[in-house]
Residue, then its C-alpha position, 0 to 999 in steps of 0.5 A: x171253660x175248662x171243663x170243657x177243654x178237658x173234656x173234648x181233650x180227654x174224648x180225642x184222645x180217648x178215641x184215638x188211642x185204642x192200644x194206650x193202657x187201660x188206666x186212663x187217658x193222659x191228654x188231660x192230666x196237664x189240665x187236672x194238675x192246673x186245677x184251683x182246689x183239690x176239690x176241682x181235680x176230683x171232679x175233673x178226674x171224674x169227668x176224664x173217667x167218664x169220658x174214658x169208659x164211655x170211648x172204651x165202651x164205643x170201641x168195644x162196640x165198634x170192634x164188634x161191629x167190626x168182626x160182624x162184618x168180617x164174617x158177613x164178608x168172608x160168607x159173600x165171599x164162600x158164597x161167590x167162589x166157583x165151585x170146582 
């Protein structure tokens, strides 16, 4: 259940904080600090990572997404404008 928690905390977070630094997210160091072993912080430690890179890596495509259409905007737009 933790796991869990950790993970739909570290995701939200993650998606949402396009301008937070680039070391990680930080909505789930509450939930690693409370861990019962050492050994339950790494592998939640993991789990935030992996959530990190993957939000990373769909905003990367998102922005990309993004400057596409921009661009497809800005033609249909040229394309429109009555020539003078």
């Amino acid at each position: 259940m933790r796991r869990l928690a950790m993970t739909a905390l570290c995701a939200t977070m993650a998606c949402g904080a396009k301008d937070a630094p680039a070391t990680h997210s930080h909505a789930a160091d509450a939930i690693i600090d409370e861990a019962a072993t050492p050994e339950e912080r790494v592998e939640l430690r993991r789990i935030r990572d992996d959530i990190d890179a993957a939000a990373r890596k769909r905003i990367a495509e998102l922005d990309a997404e993004i400057a596409d259409l921009e661009r497809e905007n800005t033609a249909l737009r040229e394309r429109k404008r009555p020539t003078d």
